[in-house]
RODO-2510 file (C-alpha; in nm, 4 decimals, decimal comma):
residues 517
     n   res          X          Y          Z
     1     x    10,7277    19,7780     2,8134
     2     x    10,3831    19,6623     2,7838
     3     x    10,3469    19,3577     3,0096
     4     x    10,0215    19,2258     2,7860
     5     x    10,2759    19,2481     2,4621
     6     x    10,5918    19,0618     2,6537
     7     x    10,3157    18,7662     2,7364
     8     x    10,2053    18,7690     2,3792
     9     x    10,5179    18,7042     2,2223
    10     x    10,6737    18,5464     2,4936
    11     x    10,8397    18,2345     2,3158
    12     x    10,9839    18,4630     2,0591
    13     x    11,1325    18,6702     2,3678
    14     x    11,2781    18,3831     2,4992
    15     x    11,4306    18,2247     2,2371
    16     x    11,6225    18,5698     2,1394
    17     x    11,7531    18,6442     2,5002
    18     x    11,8417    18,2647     2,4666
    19     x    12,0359    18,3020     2,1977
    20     x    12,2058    18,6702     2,3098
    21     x    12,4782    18,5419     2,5345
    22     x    12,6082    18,2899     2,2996
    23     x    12,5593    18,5173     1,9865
    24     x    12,7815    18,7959     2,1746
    25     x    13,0031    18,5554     2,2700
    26     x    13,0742    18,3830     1,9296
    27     x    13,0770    18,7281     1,7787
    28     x    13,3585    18,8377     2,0211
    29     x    13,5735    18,5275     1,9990
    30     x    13,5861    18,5421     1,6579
    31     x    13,5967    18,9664     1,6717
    32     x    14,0106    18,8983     1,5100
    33     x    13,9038    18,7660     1,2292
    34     x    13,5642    18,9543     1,1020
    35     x    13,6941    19,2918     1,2601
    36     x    14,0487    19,2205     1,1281
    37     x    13,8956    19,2146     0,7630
    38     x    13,7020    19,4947     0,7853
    39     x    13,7681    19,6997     1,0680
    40     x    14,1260    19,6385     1,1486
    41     x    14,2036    19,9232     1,3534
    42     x    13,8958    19,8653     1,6017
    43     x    13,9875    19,5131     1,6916
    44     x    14,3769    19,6447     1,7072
    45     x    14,2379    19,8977     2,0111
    46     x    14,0037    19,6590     2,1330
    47     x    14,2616    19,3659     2,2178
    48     x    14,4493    19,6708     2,3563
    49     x    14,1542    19,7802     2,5740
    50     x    14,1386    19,3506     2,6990
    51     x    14,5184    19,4103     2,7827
    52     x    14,4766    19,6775     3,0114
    53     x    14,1906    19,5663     3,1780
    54     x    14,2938    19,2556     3,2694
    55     x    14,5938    19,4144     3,4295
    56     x    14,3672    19,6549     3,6200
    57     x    14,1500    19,2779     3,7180
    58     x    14,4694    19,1894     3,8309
    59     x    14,5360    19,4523     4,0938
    60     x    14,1514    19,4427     4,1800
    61     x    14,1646    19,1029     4,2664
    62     x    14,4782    19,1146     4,4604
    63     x    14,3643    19,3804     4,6677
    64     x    14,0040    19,2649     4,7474
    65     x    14,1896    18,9462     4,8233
    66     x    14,4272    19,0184     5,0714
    67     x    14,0725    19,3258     5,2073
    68     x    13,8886    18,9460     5,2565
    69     x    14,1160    18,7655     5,4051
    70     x    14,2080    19,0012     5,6542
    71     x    13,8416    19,0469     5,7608
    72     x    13,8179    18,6250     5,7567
    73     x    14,1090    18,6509     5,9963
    74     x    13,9378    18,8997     6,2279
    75     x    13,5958    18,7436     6,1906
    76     x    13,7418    18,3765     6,3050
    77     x    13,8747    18,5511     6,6567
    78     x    13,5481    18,6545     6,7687
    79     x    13,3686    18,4149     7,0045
    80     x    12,9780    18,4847     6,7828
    81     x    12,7768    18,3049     7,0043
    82     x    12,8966    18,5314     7,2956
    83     x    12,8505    18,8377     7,0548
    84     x    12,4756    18,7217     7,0141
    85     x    12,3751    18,7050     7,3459
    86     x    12,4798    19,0280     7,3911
    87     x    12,2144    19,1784     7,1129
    88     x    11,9099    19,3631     7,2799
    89     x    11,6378    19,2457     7,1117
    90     x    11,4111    19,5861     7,2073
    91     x    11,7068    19,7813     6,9585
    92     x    11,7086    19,5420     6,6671
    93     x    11,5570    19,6751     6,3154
    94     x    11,2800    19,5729     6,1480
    95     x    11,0632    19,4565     6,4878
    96     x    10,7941    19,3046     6,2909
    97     x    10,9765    19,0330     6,1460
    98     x    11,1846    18,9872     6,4579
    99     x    11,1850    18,6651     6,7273
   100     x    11,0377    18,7607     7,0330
   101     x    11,3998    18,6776     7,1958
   102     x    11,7126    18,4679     7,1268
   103     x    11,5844    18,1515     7,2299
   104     x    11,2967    18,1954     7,0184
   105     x    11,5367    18,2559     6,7113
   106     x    11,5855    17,8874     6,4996
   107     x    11,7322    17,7833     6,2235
   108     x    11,6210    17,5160     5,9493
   109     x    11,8634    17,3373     5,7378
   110     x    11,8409    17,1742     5,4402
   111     x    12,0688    16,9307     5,2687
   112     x    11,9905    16,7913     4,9482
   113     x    12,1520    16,4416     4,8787
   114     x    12,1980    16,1907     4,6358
   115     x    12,4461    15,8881     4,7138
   116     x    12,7160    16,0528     4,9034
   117     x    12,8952    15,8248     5,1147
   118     x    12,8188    15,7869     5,5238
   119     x    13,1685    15,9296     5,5864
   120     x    13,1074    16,2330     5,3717
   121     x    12,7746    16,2768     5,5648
   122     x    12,9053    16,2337     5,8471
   123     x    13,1360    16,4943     5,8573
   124     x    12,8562    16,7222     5,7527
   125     x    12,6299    16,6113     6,0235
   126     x    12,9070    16,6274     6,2993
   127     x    13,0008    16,9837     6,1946
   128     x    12,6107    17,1306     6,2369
   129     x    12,5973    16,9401     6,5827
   130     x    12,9307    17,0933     6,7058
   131     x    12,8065    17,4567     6,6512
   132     x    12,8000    17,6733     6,9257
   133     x    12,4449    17,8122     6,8472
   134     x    12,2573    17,5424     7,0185
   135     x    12,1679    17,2650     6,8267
   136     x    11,7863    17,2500     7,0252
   137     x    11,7368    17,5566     6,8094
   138     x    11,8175    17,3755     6,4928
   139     x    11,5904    17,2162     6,2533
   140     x    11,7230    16,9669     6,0367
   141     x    11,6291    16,8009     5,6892
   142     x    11,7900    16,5654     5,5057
   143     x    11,5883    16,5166     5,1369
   144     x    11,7320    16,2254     4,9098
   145     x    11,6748    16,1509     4,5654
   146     x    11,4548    15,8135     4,4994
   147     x    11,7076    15,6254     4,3309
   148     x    11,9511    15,5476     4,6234
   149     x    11,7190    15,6686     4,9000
   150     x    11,7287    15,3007     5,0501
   151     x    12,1029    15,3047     5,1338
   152     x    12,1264    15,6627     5,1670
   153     x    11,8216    15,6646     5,3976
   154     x    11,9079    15,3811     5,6286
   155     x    12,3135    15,5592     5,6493
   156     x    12,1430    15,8971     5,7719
   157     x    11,9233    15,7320     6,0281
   158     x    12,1985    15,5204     6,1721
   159     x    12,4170    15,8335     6,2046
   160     x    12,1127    16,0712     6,3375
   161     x    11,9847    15,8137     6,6081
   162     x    12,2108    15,8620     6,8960
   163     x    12,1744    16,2416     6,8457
   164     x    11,7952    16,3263     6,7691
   165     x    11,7135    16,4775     7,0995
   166     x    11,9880    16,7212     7,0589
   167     x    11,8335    16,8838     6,7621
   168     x    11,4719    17,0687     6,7658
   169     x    11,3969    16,7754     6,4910
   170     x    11,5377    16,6068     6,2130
   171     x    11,3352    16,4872     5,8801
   172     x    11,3655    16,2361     5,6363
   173     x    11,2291    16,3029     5,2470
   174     x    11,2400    16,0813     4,9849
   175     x    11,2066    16,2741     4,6659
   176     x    11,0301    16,0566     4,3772
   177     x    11,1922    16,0301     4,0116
   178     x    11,0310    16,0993     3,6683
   179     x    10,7902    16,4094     3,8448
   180     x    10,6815    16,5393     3,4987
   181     x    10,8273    16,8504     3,4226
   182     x    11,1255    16,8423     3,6758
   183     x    11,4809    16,9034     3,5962
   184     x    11,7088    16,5824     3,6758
   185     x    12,0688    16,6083     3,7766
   186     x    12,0235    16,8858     4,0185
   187     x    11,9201    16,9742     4,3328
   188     x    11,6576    17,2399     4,2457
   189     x    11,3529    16,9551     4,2620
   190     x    11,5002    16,8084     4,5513
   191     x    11,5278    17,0610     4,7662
   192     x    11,1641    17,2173     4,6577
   193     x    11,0439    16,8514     4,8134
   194     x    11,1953    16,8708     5,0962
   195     x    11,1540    17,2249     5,2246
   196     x    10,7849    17,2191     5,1021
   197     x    10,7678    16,8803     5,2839
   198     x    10,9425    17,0603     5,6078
   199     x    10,7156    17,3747     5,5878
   200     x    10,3949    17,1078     5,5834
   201     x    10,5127    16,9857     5,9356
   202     x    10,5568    17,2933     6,0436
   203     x    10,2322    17,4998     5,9855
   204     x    10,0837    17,1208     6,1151
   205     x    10,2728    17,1863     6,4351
   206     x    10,2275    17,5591     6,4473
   207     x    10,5638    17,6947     6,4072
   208     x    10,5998    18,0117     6,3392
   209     x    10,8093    18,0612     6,0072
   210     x    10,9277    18,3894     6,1222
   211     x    11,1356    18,2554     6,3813
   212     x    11,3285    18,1118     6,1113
   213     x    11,6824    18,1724     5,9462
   214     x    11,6766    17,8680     5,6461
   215     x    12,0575    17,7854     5,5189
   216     x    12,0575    17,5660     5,2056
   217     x    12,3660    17,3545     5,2131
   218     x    12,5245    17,0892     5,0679
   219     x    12,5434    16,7331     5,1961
   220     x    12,9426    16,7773     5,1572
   221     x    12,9069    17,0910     5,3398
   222     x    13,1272    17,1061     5,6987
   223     x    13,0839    17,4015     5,8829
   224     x    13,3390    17,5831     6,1153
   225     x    13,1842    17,6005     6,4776
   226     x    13,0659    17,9708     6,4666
   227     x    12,9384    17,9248     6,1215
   228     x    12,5020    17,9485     6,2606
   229     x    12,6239    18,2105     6,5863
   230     x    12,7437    18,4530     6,2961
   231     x    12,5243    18,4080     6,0432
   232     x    12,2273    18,4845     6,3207
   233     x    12,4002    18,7743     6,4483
   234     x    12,4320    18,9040     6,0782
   235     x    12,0488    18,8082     6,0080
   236     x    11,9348    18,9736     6,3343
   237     x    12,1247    19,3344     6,2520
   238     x    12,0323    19,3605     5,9306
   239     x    11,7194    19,6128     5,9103
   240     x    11,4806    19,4703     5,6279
   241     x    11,5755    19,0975     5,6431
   242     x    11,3071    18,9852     5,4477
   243     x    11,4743    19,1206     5,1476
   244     x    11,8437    19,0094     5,2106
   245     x    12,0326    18,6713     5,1304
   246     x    12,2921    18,5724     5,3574
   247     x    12,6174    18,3964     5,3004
   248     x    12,9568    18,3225     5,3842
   249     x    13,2218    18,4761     5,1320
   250     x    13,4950    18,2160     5,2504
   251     x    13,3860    17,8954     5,0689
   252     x    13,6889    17,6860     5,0981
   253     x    13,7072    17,3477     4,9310
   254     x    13,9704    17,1965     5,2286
   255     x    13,8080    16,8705     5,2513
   256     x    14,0500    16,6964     4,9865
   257     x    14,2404    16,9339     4,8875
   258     x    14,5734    16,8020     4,8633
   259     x    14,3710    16,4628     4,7304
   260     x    14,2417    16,6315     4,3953
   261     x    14,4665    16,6824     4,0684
   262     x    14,6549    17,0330     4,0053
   263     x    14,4192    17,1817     3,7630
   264     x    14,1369    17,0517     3,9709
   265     x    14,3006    17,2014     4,2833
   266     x    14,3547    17,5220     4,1202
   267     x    14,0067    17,5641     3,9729
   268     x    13,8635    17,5177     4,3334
   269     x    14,1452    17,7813     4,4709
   270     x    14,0240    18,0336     4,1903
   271     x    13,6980    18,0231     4,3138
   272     x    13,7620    18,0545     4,7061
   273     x    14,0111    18,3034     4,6307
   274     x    13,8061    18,4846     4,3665
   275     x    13,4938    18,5323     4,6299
   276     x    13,6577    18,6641     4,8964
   277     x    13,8104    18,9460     4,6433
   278     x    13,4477    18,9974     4,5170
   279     x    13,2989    19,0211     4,8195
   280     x    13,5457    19,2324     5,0190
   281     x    13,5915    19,4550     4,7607
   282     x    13,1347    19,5248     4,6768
   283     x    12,8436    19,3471     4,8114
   284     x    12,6693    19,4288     4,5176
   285     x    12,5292    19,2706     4,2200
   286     x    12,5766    18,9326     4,4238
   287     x    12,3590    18,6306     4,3293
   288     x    12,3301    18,3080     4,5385
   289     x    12,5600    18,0434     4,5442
   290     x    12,6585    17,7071     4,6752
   291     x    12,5694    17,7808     5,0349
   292     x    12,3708    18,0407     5,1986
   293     x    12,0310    18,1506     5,4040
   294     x    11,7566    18,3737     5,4245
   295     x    11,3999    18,3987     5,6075
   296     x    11,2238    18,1125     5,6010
   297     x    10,9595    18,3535     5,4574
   298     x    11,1357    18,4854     5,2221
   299     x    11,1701    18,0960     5,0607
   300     x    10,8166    18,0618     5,1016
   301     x    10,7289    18,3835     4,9087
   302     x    10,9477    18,3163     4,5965
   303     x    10,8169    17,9664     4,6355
   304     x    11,1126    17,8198     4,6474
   305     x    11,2985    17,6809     4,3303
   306     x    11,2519    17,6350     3,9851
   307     x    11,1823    17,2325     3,9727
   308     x    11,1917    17,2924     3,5348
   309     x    11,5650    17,4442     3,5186
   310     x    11,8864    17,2838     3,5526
   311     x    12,0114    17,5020     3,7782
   312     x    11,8945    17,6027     4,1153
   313     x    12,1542    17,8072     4,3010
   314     x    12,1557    18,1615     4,0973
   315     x    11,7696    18,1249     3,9664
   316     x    11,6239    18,1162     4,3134
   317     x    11,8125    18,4922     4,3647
   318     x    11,6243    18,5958     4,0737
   319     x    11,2654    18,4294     4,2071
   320     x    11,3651    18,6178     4,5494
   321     x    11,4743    18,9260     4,3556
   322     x    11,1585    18,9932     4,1700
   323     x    10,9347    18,8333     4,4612
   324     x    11,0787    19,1501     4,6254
   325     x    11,0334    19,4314     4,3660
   326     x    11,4298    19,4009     4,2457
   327     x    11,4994    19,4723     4,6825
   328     x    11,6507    19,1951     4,7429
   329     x    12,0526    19,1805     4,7451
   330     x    12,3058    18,9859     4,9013
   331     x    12,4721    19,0346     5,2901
   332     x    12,8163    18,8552     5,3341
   333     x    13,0093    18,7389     5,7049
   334     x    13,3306    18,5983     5,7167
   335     x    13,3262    18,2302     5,8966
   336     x    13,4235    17,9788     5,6291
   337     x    13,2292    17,5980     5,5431
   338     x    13,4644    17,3806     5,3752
   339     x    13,3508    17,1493     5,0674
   340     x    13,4765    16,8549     4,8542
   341     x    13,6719    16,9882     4,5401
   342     x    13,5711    16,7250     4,2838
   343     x    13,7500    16,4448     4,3062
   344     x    13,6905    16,0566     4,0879
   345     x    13,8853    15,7061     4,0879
   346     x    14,1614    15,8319     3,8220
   347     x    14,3049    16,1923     3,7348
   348     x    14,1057    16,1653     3,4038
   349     x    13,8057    16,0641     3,5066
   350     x    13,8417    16,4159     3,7930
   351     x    13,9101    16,6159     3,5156
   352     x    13,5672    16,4984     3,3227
   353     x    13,3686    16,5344     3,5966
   354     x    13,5363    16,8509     3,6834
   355     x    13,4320    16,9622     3,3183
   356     x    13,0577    16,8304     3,3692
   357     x    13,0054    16,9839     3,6507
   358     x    13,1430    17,3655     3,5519
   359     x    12,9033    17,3057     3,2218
   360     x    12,6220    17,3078     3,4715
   361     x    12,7444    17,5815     3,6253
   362     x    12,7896    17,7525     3,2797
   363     x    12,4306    17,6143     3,2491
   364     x    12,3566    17,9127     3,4839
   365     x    12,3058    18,1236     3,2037
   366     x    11,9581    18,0293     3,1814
   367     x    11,8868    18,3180     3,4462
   368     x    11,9499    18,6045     3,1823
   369     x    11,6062    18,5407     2,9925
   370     x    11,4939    18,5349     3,3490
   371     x    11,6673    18,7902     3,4360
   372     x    11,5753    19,0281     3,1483
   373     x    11,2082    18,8881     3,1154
   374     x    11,1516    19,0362     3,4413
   375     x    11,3209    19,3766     3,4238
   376     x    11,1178    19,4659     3,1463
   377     x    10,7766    19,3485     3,3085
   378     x    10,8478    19,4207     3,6381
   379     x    10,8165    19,8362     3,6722
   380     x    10,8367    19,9107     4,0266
   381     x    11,2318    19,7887     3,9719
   382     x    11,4336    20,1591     3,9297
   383     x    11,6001    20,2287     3,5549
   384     x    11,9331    20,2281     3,6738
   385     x    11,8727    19,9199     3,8573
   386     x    11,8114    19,7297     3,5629
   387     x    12,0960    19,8491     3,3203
   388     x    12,3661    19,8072     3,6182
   389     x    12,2285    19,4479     3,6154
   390     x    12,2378    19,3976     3,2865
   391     x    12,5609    19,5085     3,2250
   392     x    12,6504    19,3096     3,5107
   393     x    12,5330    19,0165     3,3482
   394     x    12,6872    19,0622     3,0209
   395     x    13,0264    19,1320     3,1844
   396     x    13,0546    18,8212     3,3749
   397     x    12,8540    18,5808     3,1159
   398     x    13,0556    18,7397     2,8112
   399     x    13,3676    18,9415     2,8359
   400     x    13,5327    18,8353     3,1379
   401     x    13,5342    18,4612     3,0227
   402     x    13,6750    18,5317     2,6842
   403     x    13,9225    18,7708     2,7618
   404     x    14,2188    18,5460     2,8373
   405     x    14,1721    18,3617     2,5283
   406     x    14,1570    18,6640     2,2779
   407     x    14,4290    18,8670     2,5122
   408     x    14,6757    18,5009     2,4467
   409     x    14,5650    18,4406     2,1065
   410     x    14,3518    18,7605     1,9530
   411     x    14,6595    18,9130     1,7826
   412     x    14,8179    18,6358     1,6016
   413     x    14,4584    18,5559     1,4952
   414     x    14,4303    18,9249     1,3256
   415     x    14,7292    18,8903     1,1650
   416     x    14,6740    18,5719     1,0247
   417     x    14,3800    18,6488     0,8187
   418     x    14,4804    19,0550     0,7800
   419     x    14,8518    19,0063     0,7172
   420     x    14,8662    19,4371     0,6625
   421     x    14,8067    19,4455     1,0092
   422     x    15,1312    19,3973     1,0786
   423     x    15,2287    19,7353     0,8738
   424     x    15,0871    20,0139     1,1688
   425     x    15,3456    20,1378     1,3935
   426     x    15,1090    20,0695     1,6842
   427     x    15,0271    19,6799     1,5217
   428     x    15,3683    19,6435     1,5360
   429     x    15,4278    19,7450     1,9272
   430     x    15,1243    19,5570     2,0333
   431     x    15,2751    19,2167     2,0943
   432     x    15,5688    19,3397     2,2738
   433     x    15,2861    19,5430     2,4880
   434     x    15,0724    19,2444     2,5456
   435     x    15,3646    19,0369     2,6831
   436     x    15,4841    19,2995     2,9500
   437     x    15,1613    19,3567     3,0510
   438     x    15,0644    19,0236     3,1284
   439     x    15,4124    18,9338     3,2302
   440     x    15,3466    19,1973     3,5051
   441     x    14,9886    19,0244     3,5630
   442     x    15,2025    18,6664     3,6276
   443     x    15,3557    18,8789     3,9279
   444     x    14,9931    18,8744     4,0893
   445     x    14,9910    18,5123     4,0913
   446     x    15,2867    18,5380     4,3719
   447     x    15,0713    18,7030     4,6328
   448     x    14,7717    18,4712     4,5274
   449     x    14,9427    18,1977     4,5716
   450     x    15,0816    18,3368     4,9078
   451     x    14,7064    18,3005     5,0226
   452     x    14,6056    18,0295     4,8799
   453     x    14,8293    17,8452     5,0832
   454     x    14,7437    18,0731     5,3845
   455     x    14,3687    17,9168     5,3511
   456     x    14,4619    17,6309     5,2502
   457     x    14,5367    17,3064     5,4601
   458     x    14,9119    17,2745     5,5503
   459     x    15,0880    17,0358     5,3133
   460     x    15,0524    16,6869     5,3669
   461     x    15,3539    16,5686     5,5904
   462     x    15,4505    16,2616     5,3932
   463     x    15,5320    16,5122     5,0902
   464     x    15,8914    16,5550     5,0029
   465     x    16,0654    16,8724     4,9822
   466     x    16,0696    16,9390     4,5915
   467     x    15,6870    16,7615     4,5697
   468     x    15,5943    17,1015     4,8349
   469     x    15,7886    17,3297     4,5795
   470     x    15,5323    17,2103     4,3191
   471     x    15,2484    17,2396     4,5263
   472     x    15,4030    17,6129     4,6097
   473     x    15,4643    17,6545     4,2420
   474     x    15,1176    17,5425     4,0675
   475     x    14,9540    17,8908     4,1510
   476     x    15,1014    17,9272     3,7974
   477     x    14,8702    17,6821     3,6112
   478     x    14,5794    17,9419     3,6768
   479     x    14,6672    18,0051     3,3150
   480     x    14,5996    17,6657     3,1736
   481     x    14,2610    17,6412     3,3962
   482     x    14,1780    18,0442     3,2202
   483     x    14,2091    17,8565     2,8789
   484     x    14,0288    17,5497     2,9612
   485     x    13,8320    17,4486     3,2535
   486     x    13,7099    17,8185     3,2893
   487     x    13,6840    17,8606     2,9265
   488     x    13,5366    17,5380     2,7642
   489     x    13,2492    17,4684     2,9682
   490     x    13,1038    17,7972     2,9865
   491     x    13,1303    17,8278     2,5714
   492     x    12,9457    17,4929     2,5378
   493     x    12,6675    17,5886     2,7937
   494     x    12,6087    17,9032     2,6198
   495     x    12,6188    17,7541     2,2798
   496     x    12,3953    17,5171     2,3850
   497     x    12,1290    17,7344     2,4934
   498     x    12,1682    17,9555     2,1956
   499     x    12,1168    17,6351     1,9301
   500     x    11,8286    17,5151     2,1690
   501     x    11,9607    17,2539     2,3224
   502     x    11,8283    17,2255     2,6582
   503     x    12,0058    17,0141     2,9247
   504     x    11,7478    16,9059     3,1048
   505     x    11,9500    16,5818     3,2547
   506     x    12,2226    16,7876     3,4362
   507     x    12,5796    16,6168     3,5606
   508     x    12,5361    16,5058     3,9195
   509     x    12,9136    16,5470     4,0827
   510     x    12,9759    16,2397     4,2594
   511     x    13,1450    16,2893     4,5827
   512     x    13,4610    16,0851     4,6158
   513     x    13,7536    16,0605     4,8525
   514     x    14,0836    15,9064     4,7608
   515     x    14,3277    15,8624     5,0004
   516     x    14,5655    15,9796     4,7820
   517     x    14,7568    16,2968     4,8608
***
């Protein structure tokens, strides 16, 4: 398409790709009723279709799950740092953005924070200093929003001071509030500060970026000990490294896990379990998320993240992704961080920030105009490329997050406002259908729950017997969290973006430990 045209009527561009996800969305949650009138048979095969596919998601899952954790199993016996001193440098790909040798090879970190507690920092901080790739070879930055910087900022230096010599060096940011034109309530701005602020020191003190691997964590973020050995070894294989994203596929949540309310619990399992299926079963059509690294160059080209957007994680794979001509996809290892499931004072007030903060992920769907925008300027990106991602897109943003809804309640709706319906032989056998089908899907939930608790802390001791057969037993409320905290949010972001109503002030998840459990 002609680029000059796309910049000419770009608003109007972006206000219809705006409004696509939620239009499709609407239009298939209410597909009972408006294809029920007019089309009956269609939405008859259609809910059909839903039925069978989410039995075939079911098996999918299941076996991608148990692929993952088997290689997470393997991956956690090797001794990485040992592995990595074995790699001859003169045989590794892609020689001209290579280290000259190992102990040339350093990695900068970057943890965005807020007001998280010393203890939660802490733990973070121990976990990077405990690695067995050498801390001297680690660069570390700590960049803290303006509002609680002067508590946050004297916490950090207390905790760092004992241990500064051990790391290459370790910087402070303060990132200021009200910049015109930045997002708040994410860390998109405040990580742009402080790696831009990092990079600064470095070209001041001549350090060469390609000796870099960056990781963007979390300041809730604790690392198992191999986590930077493996991660090096996978960024020094890889041929072309420039043009890869790096990342763990075990992202555990094990921090306060038996702390956090079922539903809250389960929401967090559904997403550890749910990326080691993905990622064991295709490395493909993989965007950031939550933790993961790259070249320090490769941040530096797509000039690091959008300050304007309330969303940082997912939109910096798509600054990378066309910074790269469309080469640029994801690489995955094995060694797991562990994070804070979210966790407040009272179960209600979990769930509500539990809500808040999966409508800012739902927020994510501010990458499709992004996402389109650029396939259809950028035309070194291959055809096929672009449709696979698009229908990609429209998969995960659209039909996977209403299927459980119209598979539970699609029927009855059709029904309801097409009472003939009822009248076809094949109307008739559908409900009887859609039970045994997803009947047979609740069987899945047995050997998902089988390793959730095989990832999963062991159960607090001070639990009682039948307290541990709940805990066994809540695998089972993935149903409720399908129909509500993986439904709800994601609706309202979309709808949101299609009435133009920008969330520029994005939900901040506090990080809070109980010592309930």
């Amino acid at each position: 398409m002609n680029k000059k045209m796309i910049e000419k009527n770009d608003q109007k561009l972006q206000r219809f790709l705006e409004i696509l996800p939620g239009f499709l969305t609407w239009s298939l949650l209410l597909s009972p009723i408006w294809l029920g009138l007019i089309y009956p048979s269609l939405i008859i095969f259609f809910l059909t279709f839903l039925t069978v596919f989410w039995f075939y998601l079911g098996i999918k899952f299941i076996y991608g799950a148990f692929k993952g954790y088997n290689k997470y199993q393997e991956e956690l016996k090797i001794k990485w740092f040992e592995e990595l001193k074995k790699l001859d440098f003169k045989n590794l790909p892609d020689k001209e953005t290579l280290p000259a040798s190992l102990k040339e090879l350093k990695q900068f970190v970057l943890i965005p924070v807020v007001n998280e507690s010393r203890e939660i920092l802490e733990a973070g901080f121990k976990s990077i200093l405990d690695q067995t790739f050498p801390s001297k070879q680690v660069f570390l930055t700590y960049t803290i929003e303006e509002k609680y910087s002067e508590e946050v900022t004297k916490n950090i230096q207390e905790m760092i001071k004992p241990f500064e010599d051990k790391f290459e060096k370790i910087l402070i940011f303060t990132h200021p509030a009200g910049i015109v034109g930045e997002a708040i309530g994410v860390g998109g701005a405040n990580r742009t500060w402080g790696a831009k602020g990092t990079i600064e020191y470095m070209k001041k003190n001549k350090m060469d970026a390609k000796n870099y691997i960056f990781s963007s964590l979390d300041a809730d973020h604790v690392l198992h000990e191999n986590y930077f050995a493996r991660l090096a070894h996978l960024y020094l294989s890889n041929d072309k490294r420039n043009n890869k994203f790096y990342t763990t596929a075990v992202h555990l949540f094990n921090n306060n896990h038996w702390q956090v309310p079922v539903l809250a619990r389960v929401e967090a399992n559904a997403v550890t379990i749910g990326t080691i299926s993905e990622w064991a079963i295709s490395q493909e059509f993989k965007e950031t998320f939550a933790a993961y690294s790259c070249a320090l160059q490769t941040l530096i080209d797509a000039d690091y993240w959008d300050v304007t957007l309330g969303v940082d994680d997912s939109v910096f794979y798509w600054r990378a992704f066309f910074k790269r001509g469309g080469d640029f996809t994801g690489v995955c290892h094995w060694i797991p961080y562990s994070a804070d499931a979210v966790e407040a004072e009272t179960t209600f007030k979990t769930y509500r920030s539990l809500y808040k903060q999966l409508l800012r992920w739902g927020w994510g769907i501010v990458k499709f105009p992004i996402a389109i925008k650029g396939f259809l300027t950028e035309a070194e990106i291959p055809l096929k490329t672009k449709i696979l991602w698009t229908l990609k897109q429209l998969e995960r943003e659209v039909l996977l997050i209403n299927t459980v809804f119209l598979i539970n309640f699609g029927f009855a709706t059709v029904t309801l406002v097409n009472p003939y319906v009822k009248q076809s032989n094949f109307a008739y056998s559908l409900p009887d259908l859609i039970s045994f089908i997803m009947t047979v899907t609740l069987i899945f939930l047995l050997p998902g729950t089988y390793l959730r608790l095989k990832v999963a802390p062991a159960f607090p001791e001070k639990w009682g017997i039948f307290r541990k057969i709940l805990g066994f037993l809540e695998g089972f409320a993935v149903i409720v969290n399908l129909l509500t905290f993986s439904f709800f949010p994601y609706i309202e972001a979309q709808t949101r973006l299609m009435l133009g109503k920008k969330m520029k002030d994005l939900y901040h998840t506090p990080k809070v430990r109980s010592t309930n459990a």
